[in-house]
VOFISE-822558 format. One line per 8 residues: their letters; for each residue x, y, z of N, C-alpha, C, O, CB. Coordinates in Angstrom, 2 decimals. Each point is the difference from the previous one (the first is absolute). Glycine has a CB too. Layout:
<atoms>
A	X Y Z X Y Z X Y Z X Y Z X Y Z | ...
</atoms>
This chain:
<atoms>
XXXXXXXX	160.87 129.46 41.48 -0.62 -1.01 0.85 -0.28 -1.25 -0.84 -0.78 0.23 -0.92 -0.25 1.57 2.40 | 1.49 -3.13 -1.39 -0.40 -0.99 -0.41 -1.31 -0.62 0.07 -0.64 0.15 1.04 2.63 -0.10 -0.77 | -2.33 -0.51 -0.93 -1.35 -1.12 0.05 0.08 -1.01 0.60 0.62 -0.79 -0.72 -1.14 1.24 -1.02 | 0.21 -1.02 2.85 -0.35 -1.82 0.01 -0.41 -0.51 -0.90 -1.00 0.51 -0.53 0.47 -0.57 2.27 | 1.02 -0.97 -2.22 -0.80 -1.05 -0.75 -0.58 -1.56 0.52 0.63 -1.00 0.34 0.82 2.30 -1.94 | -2.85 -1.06 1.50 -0.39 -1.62 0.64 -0.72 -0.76 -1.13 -0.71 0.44 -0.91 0.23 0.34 3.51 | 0.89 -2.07 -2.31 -1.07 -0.83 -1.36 -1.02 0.00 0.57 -0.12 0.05 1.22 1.36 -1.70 -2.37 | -2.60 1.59 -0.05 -1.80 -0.58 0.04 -0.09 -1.02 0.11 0.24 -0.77 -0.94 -1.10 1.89 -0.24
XXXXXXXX	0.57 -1.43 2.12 -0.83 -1.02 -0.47 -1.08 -0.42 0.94 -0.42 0.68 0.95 2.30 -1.36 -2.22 | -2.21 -0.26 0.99 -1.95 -0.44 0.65 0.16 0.13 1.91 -0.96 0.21 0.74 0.14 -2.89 -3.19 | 2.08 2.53 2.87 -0.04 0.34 1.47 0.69 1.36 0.82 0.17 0.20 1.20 -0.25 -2.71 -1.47 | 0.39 3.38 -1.00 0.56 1.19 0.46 -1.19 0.76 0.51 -1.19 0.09 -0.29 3.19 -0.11 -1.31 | -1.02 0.63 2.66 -1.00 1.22 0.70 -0.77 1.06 -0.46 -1.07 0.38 0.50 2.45 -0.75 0.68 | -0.69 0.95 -2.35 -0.50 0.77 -1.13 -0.87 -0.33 -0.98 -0.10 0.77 -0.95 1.80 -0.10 1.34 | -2.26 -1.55 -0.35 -0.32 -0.91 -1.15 -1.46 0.48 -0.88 -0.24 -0.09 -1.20 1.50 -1.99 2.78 | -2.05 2.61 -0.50 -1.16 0.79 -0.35 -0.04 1.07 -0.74 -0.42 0.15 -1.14 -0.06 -0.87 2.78
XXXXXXXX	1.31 2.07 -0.35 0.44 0.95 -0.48 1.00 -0.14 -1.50 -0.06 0.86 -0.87 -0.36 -0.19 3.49 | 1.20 -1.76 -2.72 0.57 0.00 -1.60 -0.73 0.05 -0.90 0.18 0.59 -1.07 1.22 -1.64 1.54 | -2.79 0.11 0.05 -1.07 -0.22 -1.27 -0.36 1.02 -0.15 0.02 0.24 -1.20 -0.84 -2.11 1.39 | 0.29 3.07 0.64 -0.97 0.88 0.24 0.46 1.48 -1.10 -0.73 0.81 -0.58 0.25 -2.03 3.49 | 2.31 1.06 -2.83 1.06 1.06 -0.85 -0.68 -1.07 -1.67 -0.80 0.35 -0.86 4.02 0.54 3.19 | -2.75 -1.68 -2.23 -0.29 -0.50 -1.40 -1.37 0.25 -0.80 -0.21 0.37 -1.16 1.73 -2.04 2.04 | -2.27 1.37 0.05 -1.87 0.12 -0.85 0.07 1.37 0.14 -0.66 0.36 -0.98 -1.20 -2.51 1.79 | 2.26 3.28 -0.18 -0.47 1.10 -0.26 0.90 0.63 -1.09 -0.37 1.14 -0.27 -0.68 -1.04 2.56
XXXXXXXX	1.97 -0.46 -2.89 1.13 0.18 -1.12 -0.02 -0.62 -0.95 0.79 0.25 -0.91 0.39 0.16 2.15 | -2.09 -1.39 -1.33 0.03 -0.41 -1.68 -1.19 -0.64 0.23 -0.35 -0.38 1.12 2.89 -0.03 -2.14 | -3.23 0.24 -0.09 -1.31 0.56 -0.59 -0.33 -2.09 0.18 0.84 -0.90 0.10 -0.42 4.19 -2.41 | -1.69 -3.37 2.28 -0.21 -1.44 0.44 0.53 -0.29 -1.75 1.04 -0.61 -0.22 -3.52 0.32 2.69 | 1.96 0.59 -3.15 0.77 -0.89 -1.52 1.15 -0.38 0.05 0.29 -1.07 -0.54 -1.25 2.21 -0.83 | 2.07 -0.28 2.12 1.67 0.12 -0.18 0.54 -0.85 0.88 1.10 -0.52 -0.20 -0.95 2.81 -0.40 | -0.96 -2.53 1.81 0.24 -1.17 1.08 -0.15 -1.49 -0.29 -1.03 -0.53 -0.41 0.25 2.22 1.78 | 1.90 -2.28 -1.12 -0.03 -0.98 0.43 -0.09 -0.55 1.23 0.79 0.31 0.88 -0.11 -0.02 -2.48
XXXXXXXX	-2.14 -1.58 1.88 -0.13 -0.06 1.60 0.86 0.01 1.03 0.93 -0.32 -0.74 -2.30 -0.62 0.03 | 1.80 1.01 1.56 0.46 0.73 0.67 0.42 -1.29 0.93 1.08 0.11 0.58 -2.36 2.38 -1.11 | 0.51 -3.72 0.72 -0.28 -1.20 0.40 1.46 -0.58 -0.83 0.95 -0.42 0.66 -4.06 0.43 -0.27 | 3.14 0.05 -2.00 0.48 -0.79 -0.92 1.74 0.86 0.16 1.07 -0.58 -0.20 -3.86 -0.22 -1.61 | 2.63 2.26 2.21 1.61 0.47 0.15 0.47 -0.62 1.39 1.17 -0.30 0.22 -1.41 2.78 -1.57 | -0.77 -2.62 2.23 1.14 -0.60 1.20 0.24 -1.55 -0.83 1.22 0.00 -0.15 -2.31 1.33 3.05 | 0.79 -2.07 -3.26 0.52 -1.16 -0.69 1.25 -0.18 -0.58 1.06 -0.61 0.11 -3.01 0.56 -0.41 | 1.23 0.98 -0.45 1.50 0.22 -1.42 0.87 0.31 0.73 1.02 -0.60 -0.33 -1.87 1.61 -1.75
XXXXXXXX	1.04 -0.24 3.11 1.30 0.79 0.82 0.63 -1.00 0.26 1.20 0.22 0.12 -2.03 1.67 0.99 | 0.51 -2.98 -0.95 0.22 -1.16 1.05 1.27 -0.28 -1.23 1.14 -0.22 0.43 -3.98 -0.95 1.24 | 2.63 1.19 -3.09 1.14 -0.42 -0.79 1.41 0.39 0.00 0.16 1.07 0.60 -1.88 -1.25 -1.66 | 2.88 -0.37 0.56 1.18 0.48 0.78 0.35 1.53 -1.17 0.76 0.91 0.33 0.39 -3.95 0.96 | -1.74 3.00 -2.30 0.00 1.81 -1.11 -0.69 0.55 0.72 0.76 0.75 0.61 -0.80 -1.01 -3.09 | -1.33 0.47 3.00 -0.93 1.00 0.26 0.62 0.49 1.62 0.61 -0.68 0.82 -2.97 -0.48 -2.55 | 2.00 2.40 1.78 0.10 1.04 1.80 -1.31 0.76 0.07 -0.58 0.66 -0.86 3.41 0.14 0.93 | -3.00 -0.97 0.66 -1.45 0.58 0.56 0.63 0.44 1.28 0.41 -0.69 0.92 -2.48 -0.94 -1.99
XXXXXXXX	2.06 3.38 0.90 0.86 0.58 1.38 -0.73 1.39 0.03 -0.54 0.69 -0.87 3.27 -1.89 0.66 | -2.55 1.32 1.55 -0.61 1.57 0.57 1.00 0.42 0.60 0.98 -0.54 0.52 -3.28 0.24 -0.05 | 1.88 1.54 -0.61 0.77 0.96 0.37 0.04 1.12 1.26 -0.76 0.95 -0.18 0.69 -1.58 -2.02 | 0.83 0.65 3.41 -0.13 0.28 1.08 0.78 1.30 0.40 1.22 0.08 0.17 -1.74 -2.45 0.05 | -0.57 3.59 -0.07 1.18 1.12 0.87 -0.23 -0.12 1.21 -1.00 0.50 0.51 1.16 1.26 -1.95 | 0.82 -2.52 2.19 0.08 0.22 1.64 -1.93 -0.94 0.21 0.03 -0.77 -0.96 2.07 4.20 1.38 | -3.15 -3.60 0.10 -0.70 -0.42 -0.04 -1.29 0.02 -0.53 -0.99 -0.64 0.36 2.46 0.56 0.76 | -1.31 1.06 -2.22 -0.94 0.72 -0.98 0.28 -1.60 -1.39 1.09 -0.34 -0.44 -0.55 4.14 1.26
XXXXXXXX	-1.69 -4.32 -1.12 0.15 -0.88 -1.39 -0.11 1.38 -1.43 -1.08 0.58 -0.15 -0.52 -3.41 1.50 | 2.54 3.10 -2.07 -0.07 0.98 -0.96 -0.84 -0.66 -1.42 -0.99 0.43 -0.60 3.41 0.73 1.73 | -1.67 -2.20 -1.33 -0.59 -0.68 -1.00 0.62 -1.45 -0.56 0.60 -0.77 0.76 -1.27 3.16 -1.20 | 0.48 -2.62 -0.77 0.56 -1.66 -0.05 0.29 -0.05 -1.56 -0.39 0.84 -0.81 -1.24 -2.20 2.91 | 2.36 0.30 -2.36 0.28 -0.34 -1.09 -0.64 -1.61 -0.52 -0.51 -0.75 0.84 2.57 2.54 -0.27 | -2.00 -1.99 -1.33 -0.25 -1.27 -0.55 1.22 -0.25 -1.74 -0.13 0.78 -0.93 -3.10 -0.47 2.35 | 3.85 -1.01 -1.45 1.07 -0.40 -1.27 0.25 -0.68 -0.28 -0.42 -0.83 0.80 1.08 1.67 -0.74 | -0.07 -1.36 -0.88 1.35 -1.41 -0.06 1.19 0.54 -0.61 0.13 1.04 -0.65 -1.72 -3.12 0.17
XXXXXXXX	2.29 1.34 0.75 1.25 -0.14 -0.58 0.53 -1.45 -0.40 -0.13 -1.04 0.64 0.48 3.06 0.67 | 0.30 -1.82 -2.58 0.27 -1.44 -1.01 1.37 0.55 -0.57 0.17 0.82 -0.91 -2.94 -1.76 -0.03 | 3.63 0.33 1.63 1.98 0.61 -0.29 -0.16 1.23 -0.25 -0.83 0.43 0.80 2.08 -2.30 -2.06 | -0.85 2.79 0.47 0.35 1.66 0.65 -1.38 0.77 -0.81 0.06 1.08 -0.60 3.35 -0.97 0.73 | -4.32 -0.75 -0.02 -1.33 0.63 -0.25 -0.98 0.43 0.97 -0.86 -0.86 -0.18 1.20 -0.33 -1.49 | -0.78 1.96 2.60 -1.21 0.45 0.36 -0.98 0.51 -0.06 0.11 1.22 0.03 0.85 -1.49 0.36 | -2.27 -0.20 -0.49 -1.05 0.68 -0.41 -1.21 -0.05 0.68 -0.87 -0.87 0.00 1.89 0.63 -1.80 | -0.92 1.62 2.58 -1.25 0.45 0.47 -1.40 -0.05 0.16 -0.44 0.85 -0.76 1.83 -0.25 0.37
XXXXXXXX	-2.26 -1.11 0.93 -1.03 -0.33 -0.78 -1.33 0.63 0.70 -1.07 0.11 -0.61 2.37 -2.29 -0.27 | -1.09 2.58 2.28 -0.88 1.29 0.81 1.51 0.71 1.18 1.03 -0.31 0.60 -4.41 -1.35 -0.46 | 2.68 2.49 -0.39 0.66 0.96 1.25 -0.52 1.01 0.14 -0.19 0.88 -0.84 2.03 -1.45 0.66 | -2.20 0.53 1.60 -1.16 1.30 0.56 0.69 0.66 1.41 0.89 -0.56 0.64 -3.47 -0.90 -1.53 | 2.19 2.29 1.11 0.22 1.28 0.86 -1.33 -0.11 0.92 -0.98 0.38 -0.64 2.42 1.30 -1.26 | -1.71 -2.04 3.07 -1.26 0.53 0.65 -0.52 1.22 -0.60 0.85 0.85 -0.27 -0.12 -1.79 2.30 | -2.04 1.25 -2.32 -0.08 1.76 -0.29 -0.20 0.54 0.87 -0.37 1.08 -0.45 -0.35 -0.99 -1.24 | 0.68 -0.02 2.86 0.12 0.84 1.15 1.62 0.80 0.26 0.38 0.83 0.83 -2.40 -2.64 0.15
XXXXXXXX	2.77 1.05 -2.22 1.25 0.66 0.94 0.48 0.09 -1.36 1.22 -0.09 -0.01 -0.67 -0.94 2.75 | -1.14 1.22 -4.11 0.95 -0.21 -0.95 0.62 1.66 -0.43 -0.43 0.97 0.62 -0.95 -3.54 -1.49 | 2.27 2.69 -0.10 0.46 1.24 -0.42 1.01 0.73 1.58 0.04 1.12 0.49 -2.66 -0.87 -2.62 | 3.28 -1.51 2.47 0.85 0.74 1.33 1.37 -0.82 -0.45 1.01 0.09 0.69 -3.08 0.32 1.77 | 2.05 -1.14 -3.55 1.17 -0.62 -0.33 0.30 -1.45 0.61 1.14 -0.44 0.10 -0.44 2.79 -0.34 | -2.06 -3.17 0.71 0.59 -1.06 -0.14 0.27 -0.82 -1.11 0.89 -0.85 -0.03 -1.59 1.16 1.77 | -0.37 0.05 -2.97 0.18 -1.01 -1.12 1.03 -0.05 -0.61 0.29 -1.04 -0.60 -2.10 1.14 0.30 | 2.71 1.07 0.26 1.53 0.24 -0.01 0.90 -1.00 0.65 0.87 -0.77 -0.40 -1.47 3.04 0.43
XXXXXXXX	-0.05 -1.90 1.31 1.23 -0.94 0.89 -0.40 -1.75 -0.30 0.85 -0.80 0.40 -0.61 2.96 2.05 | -1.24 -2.62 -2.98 -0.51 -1.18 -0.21 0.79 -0.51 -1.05 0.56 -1.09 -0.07 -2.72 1.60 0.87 | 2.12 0.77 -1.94 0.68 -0.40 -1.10 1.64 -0.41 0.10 0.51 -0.77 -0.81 -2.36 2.25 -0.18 | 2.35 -1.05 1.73 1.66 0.28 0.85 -0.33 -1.27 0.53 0.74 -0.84 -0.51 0.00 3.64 1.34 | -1.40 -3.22 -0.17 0.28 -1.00 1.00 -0.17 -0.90 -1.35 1.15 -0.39 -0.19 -2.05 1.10 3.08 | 0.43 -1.03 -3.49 -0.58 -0.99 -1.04 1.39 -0.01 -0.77 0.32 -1.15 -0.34 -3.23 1.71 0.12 | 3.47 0.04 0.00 1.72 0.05 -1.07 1.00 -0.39 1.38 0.99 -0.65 -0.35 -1.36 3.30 -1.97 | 0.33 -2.45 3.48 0.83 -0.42 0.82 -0.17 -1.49 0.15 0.83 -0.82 0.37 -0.78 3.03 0.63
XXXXXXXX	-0.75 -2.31 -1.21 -0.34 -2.04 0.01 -0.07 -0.77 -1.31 -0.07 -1.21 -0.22 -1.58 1.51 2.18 | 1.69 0.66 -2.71 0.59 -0.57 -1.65 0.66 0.78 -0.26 -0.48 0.93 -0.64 -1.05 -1.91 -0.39 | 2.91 1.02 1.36 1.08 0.98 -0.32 0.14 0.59 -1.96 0.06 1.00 -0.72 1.34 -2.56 3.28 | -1.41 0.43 -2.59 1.27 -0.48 -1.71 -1.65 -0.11 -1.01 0.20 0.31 -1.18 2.87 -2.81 2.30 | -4.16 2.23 -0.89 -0.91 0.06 -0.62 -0.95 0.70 -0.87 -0.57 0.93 0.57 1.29 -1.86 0.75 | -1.00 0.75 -2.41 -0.91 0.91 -0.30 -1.10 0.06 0.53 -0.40 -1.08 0.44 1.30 1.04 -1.98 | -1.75 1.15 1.70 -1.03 -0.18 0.59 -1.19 0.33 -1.01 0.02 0.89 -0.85 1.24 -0.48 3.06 | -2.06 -1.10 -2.02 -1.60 0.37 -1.52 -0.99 -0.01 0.82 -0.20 -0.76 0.95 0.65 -0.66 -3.30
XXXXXXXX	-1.24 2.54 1.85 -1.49 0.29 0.36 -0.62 0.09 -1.39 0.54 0.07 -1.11 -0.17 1.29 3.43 | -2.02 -1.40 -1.84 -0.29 0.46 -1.23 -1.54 0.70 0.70 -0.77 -0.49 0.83 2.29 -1.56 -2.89 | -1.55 3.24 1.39 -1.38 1.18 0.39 -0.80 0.10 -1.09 0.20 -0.21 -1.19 1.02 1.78 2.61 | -2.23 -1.18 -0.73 -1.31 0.09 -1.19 0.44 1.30 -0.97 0.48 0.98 0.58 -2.75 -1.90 1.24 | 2.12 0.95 -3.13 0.47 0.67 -0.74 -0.74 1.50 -0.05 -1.23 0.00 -0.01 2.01 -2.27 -1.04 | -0.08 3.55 1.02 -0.44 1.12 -0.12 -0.87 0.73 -1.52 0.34 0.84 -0.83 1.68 -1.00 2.72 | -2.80 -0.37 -1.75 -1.12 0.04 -1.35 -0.88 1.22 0.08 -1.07 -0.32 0.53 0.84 -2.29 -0.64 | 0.28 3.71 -0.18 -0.33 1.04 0.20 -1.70 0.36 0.46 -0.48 0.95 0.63 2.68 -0.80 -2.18
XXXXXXXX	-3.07 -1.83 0.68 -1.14 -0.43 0.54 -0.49 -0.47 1.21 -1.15 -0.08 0.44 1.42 -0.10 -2.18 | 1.31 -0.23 2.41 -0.48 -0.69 1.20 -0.80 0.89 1.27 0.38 0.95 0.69 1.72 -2.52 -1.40 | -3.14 0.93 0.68 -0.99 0.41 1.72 1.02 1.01 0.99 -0.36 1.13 0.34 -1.00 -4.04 -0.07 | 2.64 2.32 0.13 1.17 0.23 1.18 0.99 0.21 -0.73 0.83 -0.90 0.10 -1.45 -0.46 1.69 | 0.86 2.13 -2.46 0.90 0.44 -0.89 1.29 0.60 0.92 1.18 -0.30 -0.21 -3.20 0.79 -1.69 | 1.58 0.36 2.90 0.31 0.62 0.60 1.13 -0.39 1.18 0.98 0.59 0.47 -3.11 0.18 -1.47 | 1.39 -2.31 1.29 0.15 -0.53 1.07 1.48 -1.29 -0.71 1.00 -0.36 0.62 -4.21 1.06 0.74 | 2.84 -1.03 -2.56 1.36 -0.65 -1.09 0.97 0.71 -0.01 1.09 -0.46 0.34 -2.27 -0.38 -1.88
XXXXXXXX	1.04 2.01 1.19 1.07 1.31 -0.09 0.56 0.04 1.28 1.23 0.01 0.02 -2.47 1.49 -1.63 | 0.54 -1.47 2.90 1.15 0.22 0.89 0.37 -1.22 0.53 0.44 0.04 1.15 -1.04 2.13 -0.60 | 0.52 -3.46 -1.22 0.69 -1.31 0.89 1.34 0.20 -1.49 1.20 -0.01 0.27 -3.89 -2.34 1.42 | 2.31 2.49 -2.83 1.00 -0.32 -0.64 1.22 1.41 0.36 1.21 -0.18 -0.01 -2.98 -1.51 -1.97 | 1.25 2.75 2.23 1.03 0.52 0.17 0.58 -0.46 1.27 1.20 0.10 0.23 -1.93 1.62 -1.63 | 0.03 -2.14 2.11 0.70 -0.59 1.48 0.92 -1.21 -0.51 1.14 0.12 0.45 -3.39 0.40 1.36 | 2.12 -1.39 -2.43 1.01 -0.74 -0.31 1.27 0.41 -0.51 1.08 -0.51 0.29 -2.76 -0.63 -0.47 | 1.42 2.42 -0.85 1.00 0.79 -0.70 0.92 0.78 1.15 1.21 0.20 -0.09 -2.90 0.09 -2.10
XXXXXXXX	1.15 -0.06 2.85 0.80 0.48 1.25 0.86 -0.75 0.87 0.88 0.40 0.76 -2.54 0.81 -0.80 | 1.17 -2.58 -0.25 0.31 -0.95 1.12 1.35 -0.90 -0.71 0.62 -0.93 0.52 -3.50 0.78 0.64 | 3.08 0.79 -2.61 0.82 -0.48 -1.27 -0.22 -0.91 -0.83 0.79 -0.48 -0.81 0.46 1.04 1.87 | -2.57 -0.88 -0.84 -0.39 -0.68 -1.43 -0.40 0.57 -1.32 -0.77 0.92 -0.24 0.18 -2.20 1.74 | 1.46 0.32 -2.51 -0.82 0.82 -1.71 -0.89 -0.96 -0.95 0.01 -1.22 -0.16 2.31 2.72 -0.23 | -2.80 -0.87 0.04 -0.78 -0.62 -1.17 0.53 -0.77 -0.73 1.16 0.33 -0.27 -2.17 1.20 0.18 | 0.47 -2.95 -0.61 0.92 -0.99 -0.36 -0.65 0.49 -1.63 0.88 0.51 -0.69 -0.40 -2.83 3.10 | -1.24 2.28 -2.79 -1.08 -0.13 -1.30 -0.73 -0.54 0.01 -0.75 -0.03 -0.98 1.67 0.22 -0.05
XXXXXXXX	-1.11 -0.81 1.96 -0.80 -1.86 -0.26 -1.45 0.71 0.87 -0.12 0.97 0.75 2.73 -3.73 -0.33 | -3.40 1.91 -0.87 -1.09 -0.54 0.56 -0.06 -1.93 0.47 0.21 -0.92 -0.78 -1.21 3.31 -0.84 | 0.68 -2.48 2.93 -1.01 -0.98 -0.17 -1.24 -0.35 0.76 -0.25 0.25 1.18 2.05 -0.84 -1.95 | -2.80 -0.29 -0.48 -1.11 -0.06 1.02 0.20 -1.03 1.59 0.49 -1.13 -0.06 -1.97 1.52 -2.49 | 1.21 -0.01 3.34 -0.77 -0.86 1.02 -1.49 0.58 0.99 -0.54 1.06 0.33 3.25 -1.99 -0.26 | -2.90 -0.73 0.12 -1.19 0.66 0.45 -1.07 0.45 -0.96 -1.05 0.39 0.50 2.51 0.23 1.14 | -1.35 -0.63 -2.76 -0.95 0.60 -0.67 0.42 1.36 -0.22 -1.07 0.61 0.09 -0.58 -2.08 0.77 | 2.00 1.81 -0.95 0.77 1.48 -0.34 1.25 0.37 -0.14 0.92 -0.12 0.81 -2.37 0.59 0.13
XXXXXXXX	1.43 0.12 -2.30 1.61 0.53 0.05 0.63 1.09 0.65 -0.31 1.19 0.05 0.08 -2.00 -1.84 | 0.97 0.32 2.15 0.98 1.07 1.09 1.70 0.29 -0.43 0.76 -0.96 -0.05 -2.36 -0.20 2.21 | 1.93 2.12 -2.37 0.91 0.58 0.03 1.47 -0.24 1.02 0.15 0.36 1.17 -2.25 0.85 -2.11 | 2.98 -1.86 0.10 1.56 -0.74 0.91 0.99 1.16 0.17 0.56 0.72 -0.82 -0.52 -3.29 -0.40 | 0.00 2.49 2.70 1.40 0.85 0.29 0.66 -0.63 0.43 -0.26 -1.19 0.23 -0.28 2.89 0.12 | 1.63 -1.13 -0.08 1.37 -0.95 0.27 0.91 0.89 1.01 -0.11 1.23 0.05 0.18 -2.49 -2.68 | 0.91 0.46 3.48 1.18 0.90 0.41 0.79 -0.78 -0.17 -0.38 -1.06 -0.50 -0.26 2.46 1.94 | 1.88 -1.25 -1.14 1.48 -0.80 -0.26 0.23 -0.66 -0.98 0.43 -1.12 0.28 -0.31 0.89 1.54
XXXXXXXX	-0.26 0.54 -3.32 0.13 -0.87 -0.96 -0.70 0.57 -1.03 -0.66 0.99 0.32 0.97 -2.82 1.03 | -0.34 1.44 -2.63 -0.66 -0.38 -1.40 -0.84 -1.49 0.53 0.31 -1.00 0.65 1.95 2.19 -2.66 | -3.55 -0.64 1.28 -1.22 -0.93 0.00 0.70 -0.71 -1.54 0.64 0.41 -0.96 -3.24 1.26 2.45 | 1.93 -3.20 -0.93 0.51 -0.81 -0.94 -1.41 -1.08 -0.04 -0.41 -0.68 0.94 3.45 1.09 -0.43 | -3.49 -0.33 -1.59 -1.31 -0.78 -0.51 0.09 -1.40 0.48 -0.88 -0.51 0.70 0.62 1.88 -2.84 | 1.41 -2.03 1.73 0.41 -1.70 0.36 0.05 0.09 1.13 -0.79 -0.69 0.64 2.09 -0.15 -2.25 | -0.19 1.87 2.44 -0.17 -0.41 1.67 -1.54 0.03 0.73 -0.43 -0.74 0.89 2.92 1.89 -0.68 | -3.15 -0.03 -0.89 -1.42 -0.37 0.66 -1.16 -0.80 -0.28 -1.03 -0.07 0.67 1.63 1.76 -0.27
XXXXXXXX	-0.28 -2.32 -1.54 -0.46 -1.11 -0.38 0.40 -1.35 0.76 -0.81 -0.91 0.15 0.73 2.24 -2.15 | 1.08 -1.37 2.37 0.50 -1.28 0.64 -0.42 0.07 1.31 -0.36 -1.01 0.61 2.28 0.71 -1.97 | -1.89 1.74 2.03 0.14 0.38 1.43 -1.54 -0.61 0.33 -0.23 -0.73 0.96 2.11 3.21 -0.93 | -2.72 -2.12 -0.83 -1.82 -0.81 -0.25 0.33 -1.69 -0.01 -0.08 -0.83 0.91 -1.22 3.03 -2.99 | 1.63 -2.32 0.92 0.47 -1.55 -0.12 0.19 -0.43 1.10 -0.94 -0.68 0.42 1.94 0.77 -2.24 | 0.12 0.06 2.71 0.27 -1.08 1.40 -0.74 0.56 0.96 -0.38 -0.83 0.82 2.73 0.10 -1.12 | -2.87 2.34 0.61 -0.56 0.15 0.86 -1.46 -0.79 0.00 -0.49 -0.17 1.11 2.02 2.20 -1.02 | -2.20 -2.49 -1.16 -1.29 -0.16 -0.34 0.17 -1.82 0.02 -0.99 -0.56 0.47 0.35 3.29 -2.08
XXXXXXXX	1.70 -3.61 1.19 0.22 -0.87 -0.22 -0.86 -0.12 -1.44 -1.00 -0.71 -0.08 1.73 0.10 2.61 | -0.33 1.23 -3.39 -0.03 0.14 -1.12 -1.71 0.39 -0.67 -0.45 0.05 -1.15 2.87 -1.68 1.41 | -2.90 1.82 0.82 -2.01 0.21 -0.08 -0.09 1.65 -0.75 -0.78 0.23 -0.92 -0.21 -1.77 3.96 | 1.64 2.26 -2.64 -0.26 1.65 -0.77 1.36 0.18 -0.95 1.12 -0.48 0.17 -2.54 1.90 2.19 | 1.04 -0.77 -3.16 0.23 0.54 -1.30 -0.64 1.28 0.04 -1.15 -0.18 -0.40 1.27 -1.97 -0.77 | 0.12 3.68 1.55 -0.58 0.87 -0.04 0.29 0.45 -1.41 0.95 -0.47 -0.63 -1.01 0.75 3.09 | -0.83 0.71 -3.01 0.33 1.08 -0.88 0.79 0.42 0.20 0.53 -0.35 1.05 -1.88 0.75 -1.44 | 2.04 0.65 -0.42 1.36 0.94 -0.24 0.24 0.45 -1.56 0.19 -0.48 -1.12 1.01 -0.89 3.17
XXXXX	-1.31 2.36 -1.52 0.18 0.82 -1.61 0.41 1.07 -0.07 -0.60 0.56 0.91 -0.91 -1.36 -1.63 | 2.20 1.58 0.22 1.05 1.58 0.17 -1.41 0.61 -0.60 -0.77 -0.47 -0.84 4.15 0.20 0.20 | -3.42 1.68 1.48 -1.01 0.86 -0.11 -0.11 0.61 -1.37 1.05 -0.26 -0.58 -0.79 0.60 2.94 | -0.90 0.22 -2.99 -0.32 0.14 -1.08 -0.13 -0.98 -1.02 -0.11 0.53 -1.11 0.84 1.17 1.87 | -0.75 -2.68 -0.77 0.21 -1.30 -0.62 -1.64 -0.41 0.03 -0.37 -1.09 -0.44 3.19 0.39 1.34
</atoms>
């Protein structure tokens, strides 16, 4: 069964309910206002898209893309319906619209200290499933370092350095550093 895909933005019908998947999925530190992503969407890199089974909203994405780079930057699952395989099919739909691309995320790192240890462990294996691998890298954003996966490709330090560069108009410079380092 396919997904619909509709864009966010400030006059979509969904627009609440999108917010409502987002604040309950990432932690107020990890958010960015929510006000400031319908904006940014508005740019011709960024997608701000949800995701539709038949008339159920499943969940949404938020990304950009900068020539054959994509990078992820929320994607949530309603939790009322999660662990039935849409974040799967989100992820599928997300490579069907960047065919040829690599795709980059980056997750909070599995630190054996962490509070939700538990809860790291099963998104990263969910990505691992979904065919992403571990690049080495760290970088910070946000104030925290997080852990880069990748699909379709070798992670390349310069491409994601640049991919910041024009996406940012040259304002961020994140960290990056190969793990153990």
């Amino acid at each position: 069964m396919d997904l619909r895909v509709e864009t966010v933005t400030g006059k979509s019908k969904e627009k609440q309910k999108t917010k409502e998947i987002y604040t309950s999925s990432f932690l107020k530190e990890d958010r960015m206002p929510f006000w400031l992503m319908l904006i940014m969407a508005k740019m011709k890199n960024t997608e701000f898209i949800s995701f539709h089974d038949k008339q159920t909203l499943c969940g949404f994405v938020y990304m950009a893309t900068i020539k054959n780079l994509t990078f992820i930057m929320f994607l949530a699952v309603d939790e009322n319906i999660r662990s039935k395989g849409y974040g799967s099919r989100i992820l599928e739909k997300i490579q069907s619209l960047h065919t040829d691309n690599k795709i980059i995320i980056s997750i909070e790192r599995c630190v054996k200290d962490a509070k939700d240890i538990k809860q790291r462990l099963r998104r990263k294996k969910f990505y691992a499933n979904n065919g992403y691998i571990e690049t080495g890298y760290l970088v910070e954003l946000a104030n925290k370092k997080q852990e880069i996966l990748i699909k379709n490709g070798q992670f390349d330090e310069d491409e994601f350095y640049l991919f910041f560069k024009k996406y940012s108009n040259g304002t961020m410079k994140p960290k990056l550093w190969r793990i153990g380092s």
